[in-house]
ZAMARGU-4260 file (C-alpha; in steps of 0.2 Angstrom, whole numbers, plus 5000, padded with zeros to 4 digits):
<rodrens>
0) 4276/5341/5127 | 4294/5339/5116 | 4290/5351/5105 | 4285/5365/5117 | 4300/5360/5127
5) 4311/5362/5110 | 4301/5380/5105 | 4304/5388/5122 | 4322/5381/5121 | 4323/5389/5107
10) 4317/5406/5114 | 4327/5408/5127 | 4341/5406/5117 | 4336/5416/5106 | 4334/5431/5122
15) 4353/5428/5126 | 4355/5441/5113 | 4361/5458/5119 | 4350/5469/5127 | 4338/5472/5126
20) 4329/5456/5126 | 4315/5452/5111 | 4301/5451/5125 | 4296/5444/5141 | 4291/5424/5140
25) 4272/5419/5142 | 4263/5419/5158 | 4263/5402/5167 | 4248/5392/5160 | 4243/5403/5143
30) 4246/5386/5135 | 4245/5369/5137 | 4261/5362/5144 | 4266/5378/5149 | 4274/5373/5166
35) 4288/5363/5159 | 4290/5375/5144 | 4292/5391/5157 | 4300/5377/5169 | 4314/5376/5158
40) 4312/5394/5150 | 4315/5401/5171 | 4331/5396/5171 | 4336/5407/5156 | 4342/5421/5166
45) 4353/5411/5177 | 4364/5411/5161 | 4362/5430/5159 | 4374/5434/5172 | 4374/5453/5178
50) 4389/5463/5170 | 4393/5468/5189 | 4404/5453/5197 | 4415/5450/5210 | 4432/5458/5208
55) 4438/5441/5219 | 4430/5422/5223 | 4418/5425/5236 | 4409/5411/5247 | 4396/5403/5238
60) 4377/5400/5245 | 4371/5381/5242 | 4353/5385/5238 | 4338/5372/5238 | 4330/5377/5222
65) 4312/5379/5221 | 4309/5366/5203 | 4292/5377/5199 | 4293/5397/5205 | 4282/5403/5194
70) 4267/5396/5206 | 4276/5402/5222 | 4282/5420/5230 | 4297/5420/5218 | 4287/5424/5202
75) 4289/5441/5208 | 4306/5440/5207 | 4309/5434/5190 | 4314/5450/5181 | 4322/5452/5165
80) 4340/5454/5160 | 4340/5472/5160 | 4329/5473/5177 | 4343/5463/5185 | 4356/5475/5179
85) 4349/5487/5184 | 4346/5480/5204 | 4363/5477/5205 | 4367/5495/5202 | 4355/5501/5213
90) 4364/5489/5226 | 4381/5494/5221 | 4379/5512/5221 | 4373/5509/5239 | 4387/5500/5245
95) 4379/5483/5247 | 4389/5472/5234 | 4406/5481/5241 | 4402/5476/5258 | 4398/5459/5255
100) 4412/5456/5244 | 4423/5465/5258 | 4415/5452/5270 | 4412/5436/5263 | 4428/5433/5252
105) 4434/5414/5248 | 4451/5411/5253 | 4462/5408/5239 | 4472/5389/5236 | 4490/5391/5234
110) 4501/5378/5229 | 4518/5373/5239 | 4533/5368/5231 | 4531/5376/5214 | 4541/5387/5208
115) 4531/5399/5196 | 4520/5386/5191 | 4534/5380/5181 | 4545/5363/5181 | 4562/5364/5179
120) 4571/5357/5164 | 4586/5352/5177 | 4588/5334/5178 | 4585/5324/5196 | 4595/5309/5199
125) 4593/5306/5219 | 4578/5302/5225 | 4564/5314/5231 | 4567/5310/5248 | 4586/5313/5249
130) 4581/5330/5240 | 4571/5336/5251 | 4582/5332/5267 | 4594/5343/5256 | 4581/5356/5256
135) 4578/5357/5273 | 4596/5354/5282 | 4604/5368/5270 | 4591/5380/5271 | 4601/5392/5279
140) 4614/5393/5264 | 4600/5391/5250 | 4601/5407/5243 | 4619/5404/5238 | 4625/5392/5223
145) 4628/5378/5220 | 4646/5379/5220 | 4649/5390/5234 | 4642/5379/5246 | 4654/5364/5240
150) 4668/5375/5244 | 4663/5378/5261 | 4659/5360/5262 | 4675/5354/5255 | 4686/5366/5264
155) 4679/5363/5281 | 4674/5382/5283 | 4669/5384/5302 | 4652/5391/5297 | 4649/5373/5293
160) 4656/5364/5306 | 4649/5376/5319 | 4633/5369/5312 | 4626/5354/5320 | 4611/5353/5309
165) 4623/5352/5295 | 4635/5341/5301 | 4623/5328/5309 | 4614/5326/5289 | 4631/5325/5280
170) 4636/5311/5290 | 4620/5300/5289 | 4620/5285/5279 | 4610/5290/5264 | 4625/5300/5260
175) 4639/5288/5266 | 4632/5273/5256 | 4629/5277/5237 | 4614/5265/5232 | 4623/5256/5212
180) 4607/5264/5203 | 4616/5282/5209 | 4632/5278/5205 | 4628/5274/5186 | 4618/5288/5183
185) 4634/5298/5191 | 4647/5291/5185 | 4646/5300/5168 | 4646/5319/5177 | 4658/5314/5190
190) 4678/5314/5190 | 4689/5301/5201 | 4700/5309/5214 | 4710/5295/5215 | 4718/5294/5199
195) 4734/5301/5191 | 4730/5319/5186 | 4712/5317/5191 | 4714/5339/5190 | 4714/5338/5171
200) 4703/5323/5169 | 4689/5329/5158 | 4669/5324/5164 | 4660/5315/5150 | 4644/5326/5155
205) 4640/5344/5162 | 4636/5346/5178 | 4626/5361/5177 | 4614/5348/5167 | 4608/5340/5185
210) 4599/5351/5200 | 4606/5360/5214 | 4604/5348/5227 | 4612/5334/5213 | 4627/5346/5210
215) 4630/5347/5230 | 4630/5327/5231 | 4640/5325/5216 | 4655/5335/5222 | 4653/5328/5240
220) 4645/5313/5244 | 4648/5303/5227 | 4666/5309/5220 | 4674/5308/5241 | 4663/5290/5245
225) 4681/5281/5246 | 4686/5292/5261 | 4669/5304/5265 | 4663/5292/5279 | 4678/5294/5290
230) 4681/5312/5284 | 4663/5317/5292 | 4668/5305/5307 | 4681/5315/5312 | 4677/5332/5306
235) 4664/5330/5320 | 4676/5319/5332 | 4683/5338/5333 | 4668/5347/5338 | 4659/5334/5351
240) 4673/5329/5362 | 4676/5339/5372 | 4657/5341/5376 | 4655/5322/5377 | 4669/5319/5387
245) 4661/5334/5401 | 4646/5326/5402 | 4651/5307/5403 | 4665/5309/5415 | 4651/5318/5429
250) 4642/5304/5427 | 4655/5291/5429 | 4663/5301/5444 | 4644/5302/5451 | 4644/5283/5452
255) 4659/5280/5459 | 4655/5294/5477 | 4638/5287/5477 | 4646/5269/5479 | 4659/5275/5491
260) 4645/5284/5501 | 4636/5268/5502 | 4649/5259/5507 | 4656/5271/5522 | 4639/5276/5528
265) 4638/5267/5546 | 4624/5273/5550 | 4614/5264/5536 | 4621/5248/5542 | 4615/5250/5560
270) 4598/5255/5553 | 4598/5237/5540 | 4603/5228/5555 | 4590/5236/5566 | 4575/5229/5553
275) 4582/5214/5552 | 4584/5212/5571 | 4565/5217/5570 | 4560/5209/5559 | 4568/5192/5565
280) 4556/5194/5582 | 4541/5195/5571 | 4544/5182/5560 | 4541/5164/5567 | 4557/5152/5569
285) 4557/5145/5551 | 4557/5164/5544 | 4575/5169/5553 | 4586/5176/5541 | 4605/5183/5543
290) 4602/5196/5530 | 4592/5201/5515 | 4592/5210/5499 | 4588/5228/5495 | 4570/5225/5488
295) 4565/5218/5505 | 4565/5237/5508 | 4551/5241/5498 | 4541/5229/5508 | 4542/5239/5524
300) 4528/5250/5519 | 4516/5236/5514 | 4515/5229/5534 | 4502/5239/5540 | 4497/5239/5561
305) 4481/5231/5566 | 4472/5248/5563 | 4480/5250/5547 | 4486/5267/5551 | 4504/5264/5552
310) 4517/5256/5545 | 4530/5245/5547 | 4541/5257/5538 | 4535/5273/5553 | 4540/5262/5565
315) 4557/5258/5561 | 4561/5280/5558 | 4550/5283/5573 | 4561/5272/5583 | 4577/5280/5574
320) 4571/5297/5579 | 4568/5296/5596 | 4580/5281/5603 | 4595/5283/5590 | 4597/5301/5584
325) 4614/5298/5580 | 4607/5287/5563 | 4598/5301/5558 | 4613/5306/5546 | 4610/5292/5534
330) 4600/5304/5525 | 4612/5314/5519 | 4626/5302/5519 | 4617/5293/5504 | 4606/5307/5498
335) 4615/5305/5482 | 4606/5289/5477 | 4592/5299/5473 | 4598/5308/5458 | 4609/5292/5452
340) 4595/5279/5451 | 4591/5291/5434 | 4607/5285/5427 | 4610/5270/5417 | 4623/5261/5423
345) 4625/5250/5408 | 4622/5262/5397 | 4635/5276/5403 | 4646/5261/5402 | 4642/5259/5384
350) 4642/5275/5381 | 4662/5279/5387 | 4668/5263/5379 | 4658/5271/5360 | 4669/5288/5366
355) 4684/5280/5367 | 4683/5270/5352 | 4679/5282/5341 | 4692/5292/5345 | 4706/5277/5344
360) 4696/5274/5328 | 4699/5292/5319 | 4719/5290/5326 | 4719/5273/5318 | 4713/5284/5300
365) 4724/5296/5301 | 4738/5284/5305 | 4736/5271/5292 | 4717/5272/5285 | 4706/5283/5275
370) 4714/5298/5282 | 4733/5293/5279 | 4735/5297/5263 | 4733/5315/5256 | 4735/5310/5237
375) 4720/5304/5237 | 4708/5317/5244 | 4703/5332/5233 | 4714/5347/5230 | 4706/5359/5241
380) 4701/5346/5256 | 4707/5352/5273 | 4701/5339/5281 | 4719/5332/5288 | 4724/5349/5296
385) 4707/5352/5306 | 4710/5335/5313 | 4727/5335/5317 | 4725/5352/5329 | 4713/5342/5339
390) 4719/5324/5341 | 4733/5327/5353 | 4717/5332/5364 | 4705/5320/5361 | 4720/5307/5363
395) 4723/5314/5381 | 4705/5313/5386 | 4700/5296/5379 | 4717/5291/5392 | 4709/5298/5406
400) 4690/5291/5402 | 4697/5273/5402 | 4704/5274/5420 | 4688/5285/5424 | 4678/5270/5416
405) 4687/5257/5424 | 4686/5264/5442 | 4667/5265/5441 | 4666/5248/5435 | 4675/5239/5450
410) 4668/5252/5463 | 4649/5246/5457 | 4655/5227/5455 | 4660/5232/5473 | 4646/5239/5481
415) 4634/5225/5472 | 4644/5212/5480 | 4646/5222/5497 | 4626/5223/5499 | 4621/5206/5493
420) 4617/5208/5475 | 4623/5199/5462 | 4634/5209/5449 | 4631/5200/5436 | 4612/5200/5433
425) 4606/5213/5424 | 4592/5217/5434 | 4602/5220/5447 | 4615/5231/5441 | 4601/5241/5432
430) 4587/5243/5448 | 4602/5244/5462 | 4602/5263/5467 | 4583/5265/5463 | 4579/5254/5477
435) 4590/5262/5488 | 4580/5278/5482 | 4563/5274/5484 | 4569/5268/5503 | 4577/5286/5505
440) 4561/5294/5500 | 4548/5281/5508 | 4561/5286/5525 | 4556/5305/5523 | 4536/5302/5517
445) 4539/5291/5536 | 4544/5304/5544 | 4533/5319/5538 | 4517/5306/5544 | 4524/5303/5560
450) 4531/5322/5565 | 4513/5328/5559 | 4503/5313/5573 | 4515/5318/5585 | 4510/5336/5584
455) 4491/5333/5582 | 4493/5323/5598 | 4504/5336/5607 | 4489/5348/5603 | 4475/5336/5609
460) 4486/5334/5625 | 4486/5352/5628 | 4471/5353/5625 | 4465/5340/5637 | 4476/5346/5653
465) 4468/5364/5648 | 4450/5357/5650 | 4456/5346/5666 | 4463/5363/5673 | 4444/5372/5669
470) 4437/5357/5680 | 4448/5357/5693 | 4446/5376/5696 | 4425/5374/5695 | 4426/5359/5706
475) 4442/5357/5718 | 4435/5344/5729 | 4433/5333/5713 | 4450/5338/5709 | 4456/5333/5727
480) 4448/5318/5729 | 4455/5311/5712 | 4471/5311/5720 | 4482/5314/5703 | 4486/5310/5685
485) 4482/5292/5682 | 4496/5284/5674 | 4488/5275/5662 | 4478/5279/5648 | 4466/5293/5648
490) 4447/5289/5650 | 4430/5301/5648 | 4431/5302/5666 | 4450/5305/5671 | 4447/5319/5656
495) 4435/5328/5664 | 4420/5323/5653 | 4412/5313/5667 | 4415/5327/5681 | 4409/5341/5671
500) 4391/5332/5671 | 4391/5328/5687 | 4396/5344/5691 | 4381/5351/5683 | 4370/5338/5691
505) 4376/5343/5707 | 4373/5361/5705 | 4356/5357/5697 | 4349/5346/5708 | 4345/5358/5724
510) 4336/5369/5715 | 4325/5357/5708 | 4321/5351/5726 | 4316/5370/5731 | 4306/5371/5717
515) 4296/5352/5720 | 4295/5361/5738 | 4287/5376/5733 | 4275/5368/5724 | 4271/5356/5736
520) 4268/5370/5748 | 4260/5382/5737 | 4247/5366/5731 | 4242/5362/5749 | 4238/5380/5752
525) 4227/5382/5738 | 4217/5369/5741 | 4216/5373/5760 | 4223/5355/5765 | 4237/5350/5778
530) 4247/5336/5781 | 4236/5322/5792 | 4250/5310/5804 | 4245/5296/5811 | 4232/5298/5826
535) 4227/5315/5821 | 4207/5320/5814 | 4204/5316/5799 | 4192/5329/5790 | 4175/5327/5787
540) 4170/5314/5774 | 4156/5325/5768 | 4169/5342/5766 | 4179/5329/5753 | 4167/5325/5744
545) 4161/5343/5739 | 4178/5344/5730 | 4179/5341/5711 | 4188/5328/5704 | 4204/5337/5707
550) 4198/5341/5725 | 4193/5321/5726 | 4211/5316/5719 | 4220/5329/5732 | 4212/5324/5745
555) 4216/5306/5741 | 4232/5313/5739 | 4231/5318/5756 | 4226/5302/5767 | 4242/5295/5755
560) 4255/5308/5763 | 4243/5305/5781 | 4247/5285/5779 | 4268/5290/5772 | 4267/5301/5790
565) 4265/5288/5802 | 4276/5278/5793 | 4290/5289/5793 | 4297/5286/5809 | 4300/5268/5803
570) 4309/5273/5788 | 4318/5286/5794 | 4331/5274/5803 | 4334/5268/5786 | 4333/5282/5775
575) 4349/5295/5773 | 4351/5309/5762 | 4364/5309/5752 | 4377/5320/5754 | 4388/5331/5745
580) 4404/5323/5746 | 4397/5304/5739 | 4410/5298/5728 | 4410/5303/5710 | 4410/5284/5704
585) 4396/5279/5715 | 4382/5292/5710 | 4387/5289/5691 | 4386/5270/5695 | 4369/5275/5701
590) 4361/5288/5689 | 4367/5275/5675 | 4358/5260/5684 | 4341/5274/5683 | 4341/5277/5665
595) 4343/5257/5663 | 4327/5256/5674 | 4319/5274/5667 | 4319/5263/5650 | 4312/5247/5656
600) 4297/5254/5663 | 4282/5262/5656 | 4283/5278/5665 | 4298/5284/5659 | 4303/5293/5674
605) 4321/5291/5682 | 4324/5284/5698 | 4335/5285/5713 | 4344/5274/5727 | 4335/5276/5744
610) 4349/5273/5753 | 4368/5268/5755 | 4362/5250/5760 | 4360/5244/5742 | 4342/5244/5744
615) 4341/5251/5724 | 4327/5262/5717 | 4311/5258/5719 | 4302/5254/5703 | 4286/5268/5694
620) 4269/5261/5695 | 4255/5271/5687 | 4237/5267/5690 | 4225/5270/5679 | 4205/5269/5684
625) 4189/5274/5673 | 4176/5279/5685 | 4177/5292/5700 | 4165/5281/5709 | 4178/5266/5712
630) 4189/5281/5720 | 4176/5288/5732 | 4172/5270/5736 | 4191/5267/5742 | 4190/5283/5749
635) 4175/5278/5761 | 4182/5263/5768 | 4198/5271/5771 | 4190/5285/5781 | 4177/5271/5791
640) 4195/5263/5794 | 4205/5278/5801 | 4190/5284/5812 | 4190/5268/5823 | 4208/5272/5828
645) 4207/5291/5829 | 4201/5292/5848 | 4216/5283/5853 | 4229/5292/5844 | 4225/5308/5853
650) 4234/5307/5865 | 4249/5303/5854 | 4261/5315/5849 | 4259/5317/5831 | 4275/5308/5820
655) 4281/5316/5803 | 4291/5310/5791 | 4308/5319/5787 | 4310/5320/5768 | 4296/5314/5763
660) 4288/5320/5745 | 4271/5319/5741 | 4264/5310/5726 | 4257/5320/5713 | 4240/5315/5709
665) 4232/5315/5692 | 4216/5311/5683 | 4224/5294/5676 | 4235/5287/5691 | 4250/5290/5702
670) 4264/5300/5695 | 4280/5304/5702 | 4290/5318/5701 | 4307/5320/5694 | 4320/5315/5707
675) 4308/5309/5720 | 4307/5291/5725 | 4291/5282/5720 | 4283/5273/5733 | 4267/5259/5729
680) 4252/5268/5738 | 4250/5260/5754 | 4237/5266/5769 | 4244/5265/5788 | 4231/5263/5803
685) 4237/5260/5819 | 4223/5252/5828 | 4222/5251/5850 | 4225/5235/5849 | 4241/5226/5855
690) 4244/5219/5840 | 4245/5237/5830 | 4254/5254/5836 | 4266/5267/5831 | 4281/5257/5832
695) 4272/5241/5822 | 4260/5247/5812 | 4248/5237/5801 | 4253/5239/5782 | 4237/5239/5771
700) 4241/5237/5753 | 4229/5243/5739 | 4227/5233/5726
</rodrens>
């Protein structure tokens, strides 16, 4: 196996020659140990590249090689050299290469920061970092030299100092402050300004040795640290104070109206009062208080009412707004709170006593410090003029921030002491005009919540007395005998709820009546029947029993109404119809008392009062029997019953009963209808004897 590894080695180098190649390599398997041999033989023509490349880096294609291809679909594939070339031809003629190269090209790597490829010989004494803040804060003047930009440096040129980019990096600390490793490297390419005659004092080394951004440090930062500090202090004393002292002023002034509002605004006071008078009556007598601080007020909103819908806070505006309108000014009297709880009163302090130093400071230099003596500066530094034309300025204004600063002071020590807090805590003096804030804006988020349930109640108002109006106009006498609006709270019925259904009840209730009539008329006629009273002839026996089961139940039906006749004279002294004009409460009271006893009973229909008298409605009783037989029995006796007396009561004039309903018979019992008073069946007879008549007649009850 090594030395058919090292022969086809061998060949395939030696087919690397130029084209064309000695001869294709042997099929797999035409000898032994030809898979490894032609294994590594196949990857001959990966080193024969094509002469056709990409003109650029295109994206690569990470392949999974197949280890053995001679065994697999890409035997096909493996042609020679000169077959490759001449594929990619064909391809590239057709525009195939072009378009992938077009399409797939790798983005090239470029490096930042190198200038050619190739490193300066200058030599760099700062460090990397200083360098590169050079870079970027004189970026603007980069494509001018070295020594033109230290002119414009040195003689203040307005393009500099207009530049606050510029002058915010020159007067930084890593230029003020020369680290000692600096200064030795320096000191041999730098020349002392201080010295006699420093003009014609020769440097020890050339400058132009060191790099751009080392030559700009050199002339500036290094050769003028005994004065470059406060040179670059009041180079921009010149350009910022007039801004600063805009800015800081507005704030002090706003501190000192929005104490003097606080103080003068009356109706704030009367509003404090007011919620400490309240809250005094809800408190218990160990709780009294003659005053509290301003975070008390951010408690207002967390007392809720017992339905947790309102605050305490709604209470106290509500009460403003509709018994003293006159407080309602509070609002805008101290509406400046609102912006001054962003200031920081400590810090705007701070901030004018930094202005007005500064300014005494730079005075201080060019009376008798850095800045005092001319000699000592370099030839063409112009420093001393600029400052000069704007101190008389900056002087007046630093005069007129101290009295600015000192008002604001006592004004706030003021109105901390006037409302109870202590002026010296910090807390205090930093949190005092945001409480007062967040009660501003709690007071206006009170009064949008209690405008909007005032408004949806004004609309459910209206639209109650709307829906009272419809009622009354459908039923005047309810209207009328409700004699007026009640004064207390509204209820279903005083809203017309109650009286609607009534209403519709009412106007229900006679039809249904008709209709049981109609029915009871029409079912009497069909089955050819009439009403039987007391003393009159009872039909035959014998014509009843021909009837069906329906004609047995109607004809028992029929001796039922017969028995109800005769005793109708006895009930009719009792029973009264109720009439139209029964009060509203009672008839509720009543239909309310039948669905209690519609649901206590099995039969699920709703009852009635009989009378006035309290007598109630009488409760349903079905009866249920299995076998007709037992009803013709009961039907029997009843008839050998009634015929005894029959003779006598001929001579009677027959009795009816006035509104009376009959029962309405079915197969499984005694049913009721709707609205009709159920009776327990009972059978009247009304024998010749003393003992029984038409006035006292013998009550049978079935059981």
């Amino acid at each position: 196996m090594p030395g058919t590894l090292r022969t086809d080695t061998s060949s395939m180098h030696t087919s690397m020659g130029p084209p064309p190649a000695p001869g294709p390599p042997p099929l797999p398997g035409s000898a032994k140990g030809g898979y490894l041999g032609q294994s590594q033989h196949s990857q001959a023509p990966l080193l024969n590249l094509p002469t056709i490349r990409p003109k650029k880096k295109l994206k690569a294609l990470h392949w999974e090689k197949v280890d053995a291809p001679q065994v697999t679909v890409w035997a096909a594939h493996a042609h020679t050299h000169q077959a490759k070339e001449e594929k990619y031809q064909e391809l590239s003629r057709k525009g195939v290469l072009d378009e992938v190269e077009k399409l797939f090209m790798a983005k090239e790597i470029k490096k930042i920061g190198t200038a050619g490829g190739k490193k300066s010989d200058k030599k760099q004494i700062i460090s990397s970092d200083l360098r590169q803040k050079f870079l970027i804060s004189l970026a603007k003047f980069s494509n001018l030299e070295s020594d033109e930009v230290i002119r414009m440096i040195i003689q203040c040129d307005r393009e500099i100092l207009d530049n606050n980019v510029v002058m915010d990096f020159l007067q930084k600390d890593d230029l003020c402050t020369v680290p000692d490793n600096t200064a030795k490297l320096m000191a041999p390419y730098s020349r002392d300004w201080t010295g006699p005659d420093a003009l014609r004092t020769p440097r020890e080394q050339d400058p132009s040795e060191l790099t751009r951004e080392d030559q700009i440090y050199l002339a500036t930062a290094f050769e003028l640290s005994h004065y470059w500090k406060s040179r670059m202090r009041a180079l921009l004393l010149t350009r910022t104070f007039e801004n600063e002292y805009d800015e800081i002023s507005k704030q002090l002034k706003e501190v000192v109206n929005v104490s003097e509002s606080l103080r003068d605004s009356v109706a704030l006071m009367n509003i404090l009062g007011l919620i400490l008078d309240i809250g005094n009556y809800m408190n218990d007598s160990n709780k009294q208080a003659t005053g509290f601080k301003l975070s008390s007020l951010g408690r207002l909103a967390m007392v809720k009412d017992e339905k947790n819908e309102s605050t305490f806070a709604d209470l106290v505006e509500r009460i403003v707004r509709n018994q003293y309108s006159e407080w309602e000014g509070f609002i805008d009297d101290i509406g400046g709170v609102v912006t001054a709880q962003k200031l920081n009163v400590e810090q705007l302090r701070a901030d004018a006593k930094k202005y007005i130093d500064n300014i005494r400071n730079v005075q201080m230099s060019l009376d008798s410090g850095n800045l005092s003596d001319p000699k000592k500066f370099h030839p063409q530094d112009r420093v001393s003029q600029v400052v000069q034309r704007s101190m008389k300025d900056a002087r007046r204004k630093a005069e007129q921030m101290q009295l600015y600063l000192d008002e604001m002071c006592r004004t706030y020590d003021d109105i901390l002491t006037f409302y109870g807090e202590d002026n010296a805590d910090e807390n205090a003096r930093r949190d005092f005009f945001s409480k007062l804030a967040n009660f501003v804006l709690e007071w206006k988020r009170s009064k949008e919540k209690n405008m909007a349930m005032e408004e949806t109640r004004r609309r459910n108002e209206a639209s109650m007395a709307r829906k009272r109006a419809n009622v009354k106009a459908l039923n005047p006498a309810a209207a009328n005998s409700s004699g007026g609006a009640p004064d207390g709270p509204l209820s279903p019925s005083s809203t017309g709820a109650m009286d609607s259904l009534l209403e519709k009840l009412r106007a229900a209730a006679p039809q249904a009546r008709d209709q049981r009539d109609r029915r009871r008329r029409a079912r009497l006629k069909d089955k050819h029947q009439v009403r039987v009273a007391s003393g009159q002839t009872i039909p035959d026996l014998g014509d009843l029993t021909k009837k069906d089961g329906e004609g047995g139940e109607e004809g028992e039906r029929s001796l039922l109404s017969t028995g109800n006749a005769s005793n109708g004279d006895a009930t009719s002294e009792k029973m009264d119809p109720i009439s139209e004009g029964e009060d509203v409460a009672e008839r509720a009271a009543s239909m309310l008392q039948g669905l209690r006893d519609n649901s206590n009973n099995e039969s699920g229909e709703n009852g009635r009062p009989a009378s006035r008298d309290g007598s109630g409605s009488l409760r349903v009783r079905r009866r249920r029997e299995s076998a007709d037989e037992d009803r013709r029995n009961r039907r029997r006796r009843r008839a050998r019953e009634s015929s005894s007396t029959a003779a006598d009561d001929e001579a009677r004039p027959p009795t009816s009963g006035k509104d009376e309903e009959p029962v309405k018979a079915e197969s499984d019992g005694i049913i009721v209808e709707e609205g009709e008073e159920e009776k327990v069946p009972m059978t009247v007879v009304s024998p010749p004897s003393p003992e029984g008549g038409a006035r006292r007649p013998i009550v049978v009850e079935d059981d």
